[in-house]
Every structure is written in C-alpha cells, then in structure tokens.
C-alpha positions as CSV (number, residue, x, y, z in Angstrom):
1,X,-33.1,-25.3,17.4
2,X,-35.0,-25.2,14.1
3,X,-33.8,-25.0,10.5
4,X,-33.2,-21.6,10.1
5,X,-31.8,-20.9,13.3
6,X,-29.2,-23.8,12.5
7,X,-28.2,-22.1,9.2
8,X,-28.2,-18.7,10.8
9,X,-25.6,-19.9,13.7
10,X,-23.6,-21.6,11.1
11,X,-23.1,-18.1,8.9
12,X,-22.5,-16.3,12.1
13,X,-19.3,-18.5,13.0
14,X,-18.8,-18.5,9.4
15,X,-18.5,-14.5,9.5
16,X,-16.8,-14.3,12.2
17,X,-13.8,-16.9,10.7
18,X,-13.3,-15.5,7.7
19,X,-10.2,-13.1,7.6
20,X,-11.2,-9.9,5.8
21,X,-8.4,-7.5,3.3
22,X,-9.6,-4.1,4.5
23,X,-8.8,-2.2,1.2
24,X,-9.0,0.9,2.3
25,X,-7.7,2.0,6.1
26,X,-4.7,4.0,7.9
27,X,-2.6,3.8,10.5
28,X,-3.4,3.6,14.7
29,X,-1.8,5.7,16.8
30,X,1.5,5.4,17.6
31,X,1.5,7.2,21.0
32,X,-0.7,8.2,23.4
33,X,-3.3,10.3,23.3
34,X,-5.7,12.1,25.3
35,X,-9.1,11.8,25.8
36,X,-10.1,15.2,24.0
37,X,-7.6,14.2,20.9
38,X,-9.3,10.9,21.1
39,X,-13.1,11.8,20.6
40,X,-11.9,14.4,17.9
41,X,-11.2,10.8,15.7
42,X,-14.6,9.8,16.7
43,X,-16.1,13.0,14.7
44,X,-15.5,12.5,10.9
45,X,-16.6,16.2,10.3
46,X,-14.7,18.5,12.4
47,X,-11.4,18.7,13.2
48,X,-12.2,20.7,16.9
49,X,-12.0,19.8,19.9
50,X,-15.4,18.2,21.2
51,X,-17.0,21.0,23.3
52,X,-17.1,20.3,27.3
53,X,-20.8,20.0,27.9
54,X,-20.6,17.2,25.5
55,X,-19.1,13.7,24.6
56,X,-18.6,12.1,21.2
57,X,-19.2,8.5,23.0
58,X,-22.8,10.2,22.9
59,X,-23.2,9.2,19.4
60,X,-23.7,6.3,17.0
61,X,-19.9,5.2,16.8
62,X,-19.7,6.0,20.6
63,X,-22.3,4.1,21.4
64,X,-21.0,1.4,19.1
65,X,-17.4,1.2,21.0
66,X,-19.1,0.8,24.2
67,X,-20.9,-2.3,23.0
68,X,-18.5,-3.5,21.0
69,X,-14.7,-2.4,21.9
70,X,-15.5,-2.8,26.0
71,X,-15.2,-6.5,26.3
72,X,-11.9,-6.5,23.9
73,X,-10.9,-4.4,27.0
74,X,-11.8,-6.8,29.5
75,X,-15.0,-4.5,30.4
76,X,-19.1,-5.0,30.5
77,X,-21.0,-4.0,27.6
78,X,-22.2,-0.5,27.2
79,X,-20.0,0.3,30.2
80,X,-19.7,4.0,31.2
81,X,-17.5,6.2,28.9
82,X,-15.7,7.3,31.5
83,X,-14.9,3.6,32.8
84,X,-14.2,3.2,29.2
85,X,-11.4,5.5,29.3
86,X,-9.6,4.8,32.5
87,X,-9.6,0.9,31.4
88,X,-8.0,2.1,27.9
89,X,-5.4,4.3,30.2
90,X,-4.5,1.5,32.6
91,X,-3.8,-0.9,29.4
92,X,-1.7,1.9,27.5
93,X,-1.0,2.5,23.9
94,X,0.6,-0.7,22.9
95,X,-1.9,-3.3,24.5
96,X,-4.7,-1.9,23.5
97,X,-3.5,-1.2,19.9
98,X,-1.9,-5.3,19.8
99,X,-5.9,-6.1,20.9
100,X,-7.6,-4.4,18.7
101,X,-5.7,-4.9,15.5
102,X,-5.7,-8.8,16.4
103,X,-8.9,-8.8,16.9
104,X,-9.9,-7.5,13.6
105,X,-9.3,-10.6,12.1
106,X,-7.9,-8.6,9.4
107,X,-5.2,-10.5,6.9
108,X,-4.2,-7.2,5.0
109,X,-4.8,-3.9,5.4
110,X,-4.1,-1.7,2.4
111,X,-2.6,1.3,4.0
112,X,-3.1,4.8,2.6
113,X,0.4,6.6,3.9
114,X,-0.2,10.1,2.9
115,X,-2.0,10.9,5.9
116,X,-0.8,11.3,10.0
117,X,2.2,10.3,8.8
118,X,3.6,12.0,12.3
119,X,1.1,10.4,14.7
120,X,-0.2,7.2,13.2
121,X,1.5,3.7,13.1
122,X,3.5,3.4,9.6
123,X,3.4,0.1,7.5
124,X,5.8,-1.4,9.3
125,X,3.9,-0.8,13.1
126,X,1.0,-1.9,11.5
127,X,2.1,-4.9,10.8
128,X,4.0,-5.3,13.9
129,X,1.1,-4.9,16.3
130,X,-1.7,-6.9,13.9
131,X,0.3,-9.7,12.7
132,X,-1.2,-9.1,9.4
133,X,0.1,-8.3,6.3
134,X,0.5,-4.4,4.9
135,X,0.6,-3.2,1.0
136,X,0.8,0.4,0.6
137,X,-1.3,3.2,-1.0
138,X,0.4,5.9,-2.8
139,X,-1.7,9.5,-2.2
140,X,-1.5,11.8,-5.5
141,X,-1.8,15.0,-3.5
142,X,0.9,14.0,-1.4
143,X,3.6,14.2,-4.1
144,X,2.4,16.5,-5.4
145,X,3.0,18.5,-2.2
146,X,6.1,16.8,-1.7
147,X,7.4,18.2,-4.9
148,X,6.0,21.6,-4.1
149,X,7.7,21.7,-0.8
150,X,10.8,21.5,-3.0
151,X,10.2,24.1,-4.8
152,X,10.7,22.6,-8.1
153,X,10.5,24.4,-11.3
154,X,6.8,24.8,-12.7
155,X,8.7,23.6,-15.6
156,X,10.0,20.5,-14.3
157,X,7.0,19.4,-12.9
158,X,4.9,17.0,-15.4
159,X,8.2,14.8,-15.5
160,X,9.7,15.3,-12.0
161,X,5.7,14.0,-11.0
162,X,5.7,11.3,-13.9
163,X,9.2,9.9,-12.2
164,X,8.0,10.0,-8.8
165,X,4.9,8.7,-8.8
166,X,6.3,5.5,-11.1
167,X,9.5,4.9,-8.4
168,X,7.0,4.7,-5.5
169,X,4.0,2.7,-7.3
170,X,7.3,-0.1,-7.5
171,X,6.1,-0.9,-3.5
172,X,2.4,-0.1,-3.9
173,X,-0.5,-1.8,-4.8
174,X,-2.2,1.1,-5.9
175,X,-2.8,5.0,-5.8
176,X,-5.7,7.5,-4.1
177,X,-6.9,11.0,-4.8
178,X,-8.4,12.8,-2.5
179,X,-9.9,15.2,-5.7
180,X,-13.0,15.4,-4.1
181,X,-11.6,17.1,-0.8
182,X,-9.2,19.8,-2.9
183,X,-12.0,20.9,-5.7
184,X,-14.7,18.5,-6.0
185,X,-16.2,16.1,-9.1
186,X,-17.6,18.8,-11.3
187,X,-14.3,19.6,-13.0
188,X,-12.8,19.0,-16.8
189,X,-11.8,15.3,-16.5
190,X,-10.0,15.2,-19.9
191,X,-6.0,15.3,-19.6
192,X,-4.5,18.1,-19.5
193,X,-1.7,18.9,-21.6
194,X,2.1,19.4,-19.9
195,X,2.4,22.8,-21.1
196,X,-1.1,24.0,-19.2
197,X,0.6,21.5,-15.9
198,X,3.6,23.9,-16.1
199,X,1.8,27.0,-16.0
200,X,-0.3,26.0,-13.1
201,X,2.8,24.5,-11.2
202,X,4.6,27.9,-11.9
203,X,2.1,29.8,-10.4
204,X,0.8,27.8,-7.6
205,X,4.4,27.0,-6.4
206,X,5.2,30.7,-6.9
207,X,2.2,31.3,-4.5
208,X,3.0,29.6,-1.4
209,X,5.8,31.2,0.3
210,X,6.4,29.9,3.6
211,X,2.8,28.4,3.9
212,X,2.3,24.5,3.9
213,X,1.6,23.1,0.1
214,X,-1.7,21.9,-0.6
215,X,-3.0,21.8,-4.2
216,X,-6.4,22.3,-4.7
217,X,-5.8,23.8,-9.1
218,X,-7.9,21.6,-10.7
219,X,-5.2,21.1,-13.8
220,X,-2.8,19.8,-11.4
221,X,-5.2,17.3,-9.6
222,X,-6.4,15.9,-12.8
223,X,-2.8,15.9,-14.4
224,X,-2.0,13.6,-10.7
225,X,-5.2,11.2,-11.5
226,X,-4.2,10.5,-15.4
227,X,-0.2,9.9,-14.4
228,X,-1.4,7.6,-12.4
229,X,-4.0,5.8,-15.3
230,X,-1.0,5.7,-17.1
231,X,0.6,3.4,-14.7
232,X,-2.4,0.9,-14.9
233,X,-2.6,0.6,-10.9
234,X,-6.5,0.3,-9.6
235,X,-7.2,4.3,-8.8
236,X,-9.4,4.9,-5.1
237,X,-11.7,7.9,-5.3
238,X,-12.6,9.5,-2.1
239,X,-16.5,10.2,-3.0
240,X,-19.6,11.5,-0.5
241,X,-18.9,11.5,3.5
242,X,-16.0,13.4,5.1
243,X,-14.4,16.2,7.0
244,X,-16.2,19.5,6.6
245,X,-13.7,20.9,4.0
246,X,-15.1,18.7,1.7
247,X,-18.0,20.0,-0.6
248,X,-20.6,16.8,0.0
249,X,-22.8,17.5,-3.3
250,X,-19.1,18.3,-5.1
251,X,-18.3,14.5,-4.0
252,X,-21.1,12.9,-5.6
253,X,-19.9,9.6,-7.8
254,X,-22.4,10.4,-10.3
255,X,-20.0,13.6,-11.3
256,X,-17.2,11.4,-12.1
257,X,-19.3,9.8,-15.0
258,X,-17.4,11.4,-17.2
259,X,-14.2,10.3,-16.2
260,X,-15.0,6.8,-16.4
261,X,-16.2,7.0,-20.1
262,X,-12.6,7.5,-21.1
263,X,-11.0,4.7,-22.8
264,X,-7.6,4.7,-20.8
265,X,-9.5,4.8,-18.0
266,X,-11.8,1.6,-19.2
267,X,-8.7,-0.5,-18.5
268,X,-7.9,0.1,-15.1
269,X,-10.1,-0.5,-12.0
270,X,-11.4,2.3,-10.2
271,X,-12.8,2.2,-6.5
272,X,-15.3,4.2,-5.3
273,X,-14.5,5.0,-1.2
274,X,-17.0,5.5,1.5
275,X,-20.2,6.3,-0.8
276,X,-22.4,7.1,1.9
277,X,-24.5,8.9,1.7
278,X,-24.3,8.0,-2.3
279,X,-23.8,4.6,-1.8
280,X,-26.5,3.6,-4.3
281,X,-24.9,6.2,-7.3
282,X,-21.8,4.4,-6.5
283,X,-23.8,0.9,-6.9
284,X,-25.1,1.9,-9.8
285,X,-21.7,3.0,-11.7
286,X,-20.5,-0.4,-10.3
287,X,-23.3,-2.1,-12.2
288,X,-22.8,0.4,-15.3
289,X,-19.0,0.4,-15.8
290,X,-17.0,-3.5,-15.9
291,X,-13.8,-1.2,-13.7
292,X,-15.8,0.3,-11.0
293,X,-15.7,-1.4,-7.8
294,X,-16.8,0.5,-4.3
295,X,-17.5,0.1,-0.5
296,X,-19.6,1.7,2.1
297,X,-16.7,1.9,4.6
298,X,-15.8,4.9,6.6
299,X,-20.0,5.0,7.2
300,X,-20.5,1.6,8.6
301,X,-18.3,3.0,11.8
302,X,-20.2,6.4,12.0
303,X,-23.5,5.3,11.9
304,X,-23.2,2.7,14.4
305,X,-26.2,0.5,15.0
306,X,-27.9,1.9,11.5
307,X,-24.5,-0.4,9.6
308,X,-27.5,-3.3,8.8
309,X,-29.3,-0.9,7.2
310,X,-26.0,1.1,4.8
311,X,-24.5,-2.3,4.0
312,X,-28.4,-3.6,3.2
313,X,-28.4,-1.1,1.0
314,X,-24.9,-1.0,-0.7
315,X,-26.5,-4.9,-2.1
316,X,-28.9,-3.8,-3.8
317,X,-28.2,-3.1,-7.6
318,X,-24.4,-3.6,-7.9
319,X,-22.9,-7.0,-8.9
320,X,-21.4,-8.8,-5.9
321,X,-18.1,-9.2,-7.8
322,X,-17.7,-5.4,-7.6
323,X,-18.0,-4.9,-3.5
324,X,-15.1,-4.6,-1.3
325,X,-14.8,-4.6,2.9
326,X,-13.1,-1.5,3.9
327,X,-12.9,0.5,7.6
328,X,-11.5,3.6,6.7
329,X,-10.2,3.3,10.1
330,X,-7.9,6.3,11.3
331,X,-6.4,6.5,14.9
332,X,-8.2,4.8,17.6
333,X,-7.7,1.0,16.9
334,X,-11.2,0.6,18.3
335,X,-12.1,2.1,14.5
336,X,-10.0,-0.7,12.9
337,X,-11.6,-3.3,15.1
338,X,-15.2,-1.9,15.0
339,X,-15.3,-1.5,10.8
340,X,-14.7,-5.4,10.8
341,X,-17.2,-6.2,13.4
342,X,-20.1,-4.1,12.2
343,X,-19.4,-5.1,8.9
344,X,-20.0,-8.4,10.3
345,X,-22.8,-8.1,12.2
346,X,-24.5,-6.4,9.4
347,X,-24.2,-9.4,6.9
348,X,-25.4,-12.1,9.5
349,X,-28.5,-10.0,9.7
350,X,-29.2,-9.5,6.1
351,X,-27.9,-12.4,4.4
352,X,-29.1,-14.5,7.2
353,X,-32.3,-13.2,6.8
354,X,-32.2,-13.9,3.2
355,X,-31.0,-17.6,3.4
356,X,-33.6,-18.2,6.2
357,X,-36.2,-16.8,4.0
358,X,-35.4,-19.5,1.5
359,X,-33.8,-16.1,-1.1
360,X,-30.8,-17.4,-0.7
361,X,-29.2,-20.9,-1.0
362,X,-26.3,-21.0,2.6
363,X,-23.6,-22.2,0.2
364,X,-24.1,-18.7,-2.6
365,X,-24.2,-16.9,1.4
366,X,-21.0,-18.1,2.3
367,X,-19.5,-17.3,-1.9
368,X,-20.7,-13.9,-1.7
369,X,-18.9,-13.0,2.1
370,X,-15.9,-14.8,1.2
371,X,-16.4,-12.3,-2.3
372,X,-17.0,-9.1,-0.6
373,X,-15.1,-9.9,2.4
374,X,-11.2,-10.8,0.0
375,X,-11.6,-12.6,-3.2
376,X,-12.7,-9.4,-5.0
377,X,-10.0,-7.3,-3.4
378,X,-7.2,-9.9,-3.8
379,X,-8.3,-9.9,-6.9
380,X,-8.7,-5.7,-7.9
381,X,-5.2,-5.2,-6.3
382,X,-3.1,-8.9,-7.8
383,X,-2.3,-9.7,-3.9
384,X,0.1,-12.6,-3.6
C-alpha cells in the first residue's frame, strides 16, 4: 500500500466513525406503507402517485438505495427493486426503521415537527428506534396555522403569535420558515407593523371557512420570521430545491440579501437549507455575512451518485466554519441512512483527493469533517 493510499484508508474509517448532528431532518414512518406511497417519498417534486409504466428506484436516489440501503437489509448490492421491496416487507416497519436509523451513525437529529405530524415518527420515536438524541424545530407556518384553525381574532393575533411561539421555543433549539414555499424571497423583508399583522389576520382568517389554514400573505410570514429574530434562536430558511409548489427562482438565497443586512437580524444565525441548485449563492452569503451558515442536504439524497460532485462544490468559497451535515430525510429511513452515507462517501473522495495530492495536510482533513460533520452545528444551535 503506498502513502496515499495509507492516508486515504485512514480518512475513510475516520468518516465512517465519526457520529454526525443532522441539523436539519424529519421523522420515519411510523407504520407501514406501501410500495406506491413509498416511491412518492423518493420524488422530491410531486406529490402523485408514481405512474405504472414506471418506478422511482429508476432514478438517482433509487439507484442509490439499491447500492447502498440493500446490504443494511441483509441483500446484494444493486439487487432488484422488486427483491428490494419484498426483503423490506418480510423485515416490517420497526426493524427496518431500528436498522436504518442505527446505522446512520447519527448522534442528533434536529427534528423539524411541523410536518407528517400523522404519519412520521415524533421526537420521542425517533429517538426510540435511533438511540440518538432529538432537539426539536419549531415551524413558523405551523402556528401560525394553528392559531388560524382557532379562529382567533385578527386582532389578537401579533400577541397570541408572540406568546406561542416564545412557550414552544422553551423545548426547541431553534425555528424554520418554509417562506420560500408560501410566497417566495422577493418580498418586503422589513417588519411589519402589528396594526398591518391584524388587518391581514382579519381577513385571511375571515377567508378560510371550513378549508384547511395555510398562510401564504406575505405580512404574516414576515411578521412569523421577525417574532422569531426577536427570540434570538438560529432561524432555517428553506431556499432552492423542493416540491413543485415551490416557485424555484422565488427560492433563490441571493433574494434574501436584504433580509440579512438588518441589524437584528446580524445577531442571530441564519441557515440556509438544501441550496441546491444555488448552493454556491448560499456559499457566497456564508462567506459575506459572519450569521449565515448553510448545507447542501436534501440534494445529496436526490442526486445519487452526482453527491461528490454537490458537496465538491458546496467547498468551494464558504468558510468551513459555516457548513453544516444535514439529510433532510422524510419517511423512508433509507433517506435518513442514505444522507449520512453519501455525505460520507462524497468527502473521502474529495478531501481524500486533496490530502493525497499534498493540498491538504490529513490532520486539517480530519478538523474540517469533524467541523462540518458537528462542531459547527453543536455550536450554531448551543447543544449540551
């Protein structure tokens, strides 16, 4: 074995010790599902059903399972899709999620709870079937809808929001908006006063009738993002890549410039989500803003094989200190398994290119993993 291979196998078992903090993820399923239902979590962009003269294991992350996920199963590599699935039947819900989670070698997951909140494990299952620990994420939109669902006074709202938000930040470690999802980046960011709040509470609570709450009024999203700089807990910001209700060039980082040049905002650190495919804007603001932290998870799983290349990529202008590991992993435990081991695999192939190049010295290797990987996320979110 020469020098650089020696180097190269000692990152790789290096990599694959070190327990990550995924910063950004939610819960497994809690039941069964079928196999349609299943392949629908494989597709980030629709919500419908996969048609029948075609599979979603035909893609990147399918292909990715296959190679990766099989032998958790006890299966061959690149095994059959529908071997795949009779194996994950046989197992059922509970082994296969105990495997994957373990697996993971995840220490913490930081668990957004506004979402599935019907179907997917809650903090406490999470925990359970991963033996790892579980700090929670409070959704803005969510109480918002909560409070809508309610039906609260317009009037009311500012404070009722104010009081809500600050009793469930007490078990959080910090907050998300999904803006980018309900009216996209190129909005007013300045604060809205409470009198405006009221008037757009009044009349979008007055509007829903029997129909499920979801706010999409721009004054009431942005109201939700500055409670919560109040509060001084880190902020995550969906941005670029997600389900097709999503406006992509509405989710650009770059629009949220604005935002970030606020001096309330200045004191609080603010995570960029996902990226892809504006994973370099969000390096950039990184570099061009002390607060700014991002990852390039939720991507990493979709793109499969291509993860060298995204997480290549997301090191390229942003300070290390300012990276974070996420999965974004949602349903299938395969997802939670398969973020941590493409993330993984990815940085023995770059930075183990760089250190074997002589770029790199193997001890600033093993800092900056150990960085990206938890230090910076224990860190961002004051983890105990």
């Amino acid at each position: 074995m020469s020098a650089g291979e020696f180097v190269a196998a000692e990152l790789g078992q290096y990599l694959d010790s070190v327990r990550l903090i995924d910063h950004h993820v939610h819960g497994a399923f809690r039941s069964e599902v079928d196999r349609p239902e299943f392949e629908v979590f494989l597709n980030e962009g629709s919500p419908d059903l996969v048609p029948g003269w075609m599979t979603q294991f035909d893609s990147q992350v399918g292909f990715a399972i296959r190679r990766w996920c099989s032998p958790v199963l006890g299966l061959a590599r690149h095994c059959p899709a529908d071997q795949y699935w009779a194996r994950r039947c046989a197992l059922g819900v509970d082994e296969v999620t105990s495997r994957f989670l373990r697996a993971a070698g995840v220490s913490d997951w930081l668990i957004d709870t506004g979402l599935g909140a019907d179907t997917l494990l809650d903090p406490a299952g999470m925990a359970s079937f991963s033996g790892a620990r579980v700090h929670q994420i409070v959704r803005l939109e969510s109480l918002a809808e909560v409070l809508a669902s309610e039906k609260v006074t317009g009037g009311r709202y500012p404070d009722l929001f104010r009081s809500r938000l600050a009793t469930l930040a007490q078990d959080a470690v910090g907050v998300k908006t999904i803006l980018a999802y309900r009216s996209g980046f190129d909005i007013d960011w300045t604060r809205p006063p409470d009198s405006e709040v009221c008037r757009a509470a009044t009349r979008w609570i007055d509007s829903i009738g029997s129909a499920r709450p979801r706010v999409t009024d721009p004054v009431l999203l942005r109201f939700g993002v500055h409670a919560a700089v109040d509060l001084g807990l880190p902020i995550q910001i969906h941005t670029g890549f997600g389900d097709r209700d999503l406006k992509l060039d509405k989710a650009n980082p770059i629009l949220i410039t604005e935002f970030l040049r606020l001096p309330e905002v200045s004191r609080i650190p603010v995570l960029l989500l996902h990226s892809y495919p504006y994973h370099r804007e969000a390096g950039y603001l990184a570099q061009a803003f002390g607060n700014v932290y991002f990852d390039v998870g939720l991507a990493l799983n979709h793109v499969g094989v291509r993860s060298v290349e995204i997480a290549a990529e997301s090191f390229e202008v942003a300070p290390f200190a300012k990276q974070l590991y996420s999965s974004d992993a949602c349903g299938p435990p395969e997802l939670h398994y398969l973020g941590a081991v493409l993330w993984r695999q990815a940085l023995k192939t770059i930075i183990g290119r760089w250190v074997d190049d002589g770029d790199w010295s193997p001890a600033d290797a093993i800092r900056v993993i150990e960085m990206v990987g938890r230090r910076n996320a224990e860190r961002v979110y004051a983890l105990g």
